[in-house]
Each structure stands twice: as structure tokens, then as C-alpha cells.
Residue, then its C-alpha position, 0 to 999 in steps of 0.5 A: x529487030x531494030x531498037x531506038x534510044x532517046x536519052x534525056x539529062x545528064x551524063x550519067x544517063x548517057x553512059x547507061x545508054x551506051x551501056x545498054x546499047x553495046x550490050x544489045x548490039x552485042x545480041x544482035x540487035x540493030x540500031x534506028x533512029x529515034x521515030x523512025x523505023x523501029x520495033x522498040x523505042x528506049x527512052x531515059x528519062x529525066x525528071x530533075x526539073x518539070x521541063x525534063x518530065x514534060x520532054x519525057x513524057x512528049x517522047x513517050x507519046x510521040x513513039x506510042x502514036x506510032x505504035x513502038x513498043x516503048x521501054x522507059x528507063x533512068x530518072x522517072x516515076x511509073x509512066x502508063x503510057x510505057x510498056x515497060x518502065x524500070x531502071x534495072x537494066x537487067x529487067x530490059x534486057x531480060x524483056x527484050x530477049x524474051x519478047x523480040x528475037x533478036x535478027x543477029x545482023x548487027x554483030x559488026x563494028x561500027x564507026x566511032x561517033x564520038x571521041x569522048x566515053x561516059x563511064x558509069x562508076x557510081x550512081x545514088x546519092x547519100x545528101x537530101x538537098x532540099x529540090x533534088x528528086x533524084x535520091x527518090x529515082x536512084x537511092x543510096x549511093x552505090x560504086x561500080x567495081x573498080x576492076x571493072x571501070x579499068x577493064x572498060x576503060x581498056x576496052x574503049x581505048x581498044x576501040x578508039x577512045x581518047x577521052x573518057x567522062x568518068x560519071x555518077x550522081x555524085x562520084x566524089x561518093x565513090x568507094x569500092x572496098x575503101x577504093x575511093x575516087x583519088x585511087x581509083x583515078x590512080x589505078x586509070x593512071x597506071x593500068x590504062x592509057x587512056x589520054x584524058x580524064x574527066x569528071x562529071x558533076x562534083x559536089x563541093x562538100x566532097x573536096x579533098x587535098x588529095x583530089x586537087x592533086x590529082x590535078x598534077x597529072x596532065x592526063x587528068x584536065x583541068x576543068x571542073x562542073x562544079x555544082x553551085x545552085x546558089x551565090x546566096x548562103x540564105x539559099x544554100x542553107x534552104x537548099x541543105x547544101x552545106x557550104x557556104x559562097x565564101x568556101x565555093x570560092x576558096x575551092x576555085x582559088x586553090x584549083x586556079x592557085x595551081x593552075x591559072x587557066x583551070x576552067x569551072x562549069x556550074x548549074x545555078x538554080x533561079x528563084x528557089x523559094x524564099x529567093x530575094x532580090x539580094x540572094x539573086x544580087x550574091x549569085x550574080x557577084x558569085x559568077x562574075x567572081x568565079x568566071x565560069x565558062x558555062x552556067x546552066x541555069x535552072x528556074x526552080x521547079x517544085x518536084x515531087x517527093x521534095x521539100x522544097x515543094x512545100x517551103x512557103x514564099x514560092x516564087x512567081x513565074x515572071x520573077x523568075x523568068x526576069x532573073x533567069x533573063x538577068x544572070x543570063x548576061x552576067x554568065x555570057x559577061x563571065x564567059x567571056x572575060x575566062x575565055x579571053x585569057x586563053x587568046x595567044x596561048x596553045x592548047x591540045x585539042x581534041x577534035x571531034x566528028x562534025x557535020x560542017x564541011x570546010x572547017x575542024x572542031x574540038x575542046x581543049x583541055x579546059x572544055x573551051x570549044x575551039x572551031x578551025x578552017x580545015x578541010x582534012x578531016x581531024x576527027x579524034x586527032x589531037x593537034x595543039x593549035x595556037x588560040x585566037x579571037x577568031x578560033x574561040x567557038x561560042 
């Protein structure tokens, strides 16, 4: 019996992904590419924008064209194409068992494929921004056991691990019996030896003084995403974000006030309704100021269940589509000129397994990628290497 895993969006479902696959692979279920020769295809959906459901969806089809049963958890609605769809992940294992014997021929251990873990810490969301559907699919905000993630953390660096992500719709929400997200990365510091810790997505509005100092630690590294979705206060307030641009930037210059190099990702969403040519200017000034090392950039997508789906003043598909093309070069420009800072410097870089033969590459503690010539195999190494023009990947 072989089971197949698409995963869709972000790293909250990649950690539940893995999640569900050990425990499979644990009951003695094989693993198999996606479309290939499974008996059962799992498929995490996103539904965070209309291009994820679409993508869901061609999945969903796709696998059912080849007669795979078709399980479809994560972000989504009811899919009628799917034999099953829930995001309980005991309801799927309980299907499985019940419906497909496992064959008990996959109880070995298999290679690391990756050098950094997804931890799932947290999941729901308490804000009611007015684009997110993702309150609808997750509910409230709910935290893992804290003695729980630190047993995990162990296990993965039992297994190997170096680096780990720690994820959740908003983590900064984290609070197990008034553990909250600072004692919780504490307790990693002093009962695990994991070597680096990340974060997934951080909401501004959750900042505190002792977060930043959790910076102090060289194991914590200094990059954060941190989400922005608008330059604009007009678009913000719109979007019931509860900050403005000026404080968005205050949060940068206190993590770069102590540390010059602290690296920052951001998702910017594009013509959201009501957007005007000078709430797209204050966006575009917003990065260029920031210097992000990456933005993933979002046209709007009215999703269901949201109130921005019904706002007035929607905004044409070709506005967007010109201002998407326009804060594409103003995130490269940003891009370049953070990177740049980084040339002469040495970093610890974390190398990964890779598929290109004659060269080596992995991501500093920044997040910035770094591609060396190298014809030894450095796959979760970490070696510091001096940073050149030349070296920086992308």
C-alpha cells in the first residue's frame, strides 16, 4: 500500500504533511510520488488566494483521472471530487487503517532530504483581517503542548537535524499554560540542542520587547517574515490590520539597531479594494526603505467568507497586474541593495542536499542563499564561507 502527499502553501502545512507522513510511514505505509504509482494520494490544500484553490483543485482532478483515492486536507472547503476531506488528521489516519491494510514494508529509516524541520507549534488565528479566509478553515487559535514540541525537537535532532521552523497561522499567539512564544523558544534553548531556530510568519501587532531579545541568542537567527500586505495606512486600516507603516518600520529599525544585518521577508498584497495609485506609491517607498530580502507579492483575490469580497471600488485585473509588474522591480531593487551589504563578510552556512553536481548550496543565517563550487557533498554541513558577488545565489 503506497500513499502519495501534494502539499500546497505554506509552512504550517508542510509541517502537518510531515507530521502525517511519519506517522504513516510508522504503520507501514510506503511512500510514492505524487501521480505515480500510489494507492492513495493526500492532498494539502491552500485556499489563501484563488490561484491556491485553482491549483488544489487541478491536483484533485489530476490524481482522480488515474483512479487514486484522493484524501484532501489543510486549507479548503468540502471538495466533491475527493473521497475524503477533513482537516483532522486523526479522521485520516483512522480512513486509511480502516480501508487500506498497510503492507508493513516501510519500517526502515530513510535518508535525510532535508536539513530544516517544520514544527508545528500553533494553528487558528484570533484576528479577522478583512482578505484572510483562513480563521474560516482553522478557527481560533490553538498551542501545541509545549512539552510535546521540545520532545519533537529532540527527536529531529536525533534524526539529524540542525535547523528547525517553528510554525503556525500566527505563533506569536502561542500560549500553552501561560507558556507563551519567548518561554517557549527559552525552554528549546535550554532542553534541546537544536543549532538554529526559525519562525514562520510573524504578525507586527504581536511584537514584544522580550521577543526582540530572544535575538540575543546566536541560535535564534536573525531573519524574520514579516507580514506587511500593505505600504498604505488607508489599505491597512481597510484590511483591519492594526498598524500603521510608520510602526512596521519602527519594528525593523529596532531588530537592525541590534543587528545591522537582521534580514526581513514580507507578502505585499496588490490592488486590494479602494487601492490608489498613491497607496501603491507608499508601498513601493515602504520596500525600498525596509530592504527586504524577499517579497512575495499577492494580486488580491476576493475569497469567500471575507469581507473584502464584498468592499466597493474592486480593482481591474490589468491595474493589478501593472502594479504587480511595478513593485516586482522595486522588491528585486530592495533585494539587491540588502544583499550587497552581506559581500566580504563570513557566514555559517547551512548546506543543503542538491541536485547539481560540481557545486554546494545553502542559506546563511540571514536566509540569504549562497551557491559555492565544491565537488564533495556538504549536505547538512555548516562551514562559514567568506561571501563574494560571485557566491550570492539569486
Amino acid at each position: 500500500m503506497t500513499i502519495s502527499y501534494h502539499t500546497l502553501g505554506c509552512k504550517l502545512n508542510w509541517a502537518e504533511t510531515d507530521s502525517l507522513k511519519k506517522k504513516l510511514k510508522n504503520l507501514g505505509y510506503s511512500e510514492a510520488e505524487f501521480l505515480t504509482s500510489e494507492n492513495v494520494a493526500v492532498i494539502r490544500a491552500c485556499g489563501v488566494t484563488e490561484t491556491a484553490t485553482h491549483s488544489t483543485l487541478r491536483a484533485v482532478r489530476q490524481a482522480k483521472s488515474r483512479n487514486k483515492v484522493v484524501i484532501v486536507c489543510g486549507c479548503s472547503d468540502n471538495i466533491s471530487e475527493a473521497d475524503l476531506t477533513t482537516r483532522d488528521e486523526k479522521q485520516i489516519l483512522e480512513y486509511i487503517t480502516n480501508n487500506f491494510p498497510a503492507d508493513g514494508t516501510n519500517t526502515e529509516t530513510e535518508p535525510l532530504q532535508r536539513t530544516r524541520a517544520f514544527v508545528k507549534i500553533q494553528d487558528g488565528c484570533a484576528f479577522q483581517c478583512a482578505y484572510c479566509t483562513i480563521p474560516h478553515f482553522r478557527g481560533r487559535s490553538i498551542s501545541l503542548p509545549h512539552q510535546q514540541i521540545i520532545d519533537e525537537i529532540n527527536n529531529l535532532i536525533s534524526t539529524n537535524y540542525r535547523e528547525i521552523v517553528l510554525t503556525g497561522v500566527n505563533v506569536l499567539l502561542y500560549n500553552d499554560a501561560n507558556i507563551k512564544l519567548s518561554d517557549l523558544v527559552k525552554n528549546i534553548l535550554e532542553q534541546t540542542k537544536i543549532e538554529r531556530i526559525r519562525f514562520g510568519s510573524i504578525d507586527p501587532r504581536l511584537i514584544t520587547a522580550e521577543f526582540v531579545k530572544l535575538f540575543d541568542n546566536p541560535r535564534v537567527l536573525p531573519h524574520l517574515h514579516l507580514s506587511l500586505q500593505s505600504g498604505s495606512n488607508n489599505i491597512l486600516t481597510a484590511m483591519n490590520r492594526h498598524y500603521t507603516a510608520e510602526k512596521y518600520l519602527t519594528i525593523i529599525k529596532e531588530f537592525r539597531n541590534q543587528n545591522p544585518h537582521f534580514s526581513f521577508t514580507t507578502d505585499v498584497i496588490v490592488g486590494f479594494p479602494g487601492e490608489t495609485e498613491t497607496d501603491h506609491d507608499a508601498s513601493a517607498a515602504l520596500i525600498e526603505q525596509a530592504e527586504f530580502l524577499k517579497v512575495h507579492l499577492f494580486p488580491f483575490s476576493a475569497r469567500p467568507n471575507t469581507v473584502a469580497a464584498n468592499l466597493p471600488d474592486q480593482i481591474s485585473e490589468s491595474v493589478k497586474k501593472d502594479r504587480l509588474k511595478r513593485l516586482e522591480k522595486n522588491a528585486l531593487e530592495a533585494k539587491r541593495n540588502f544583499a550587497q551589504k552581506f559581500i566580504g563578510t563570513k557566514k555559517f552556512i547551512l548546506f543543503e542536499h542538491s541536485t547539481e553536481s560540481q557545486f554546494a548550496s545553502g542559506y546563511t543565517p540571514e536566509y540569504i542563499r549562497i551557491r559555492i563550487p565544491s565537488n564533495k557533498d556538504l549536505a547538512n554541513q555548516i562551514r562559514e564561507i567568506q561571501i563574494t558577488k560571485e557566491n550570492l545565489a539569486d
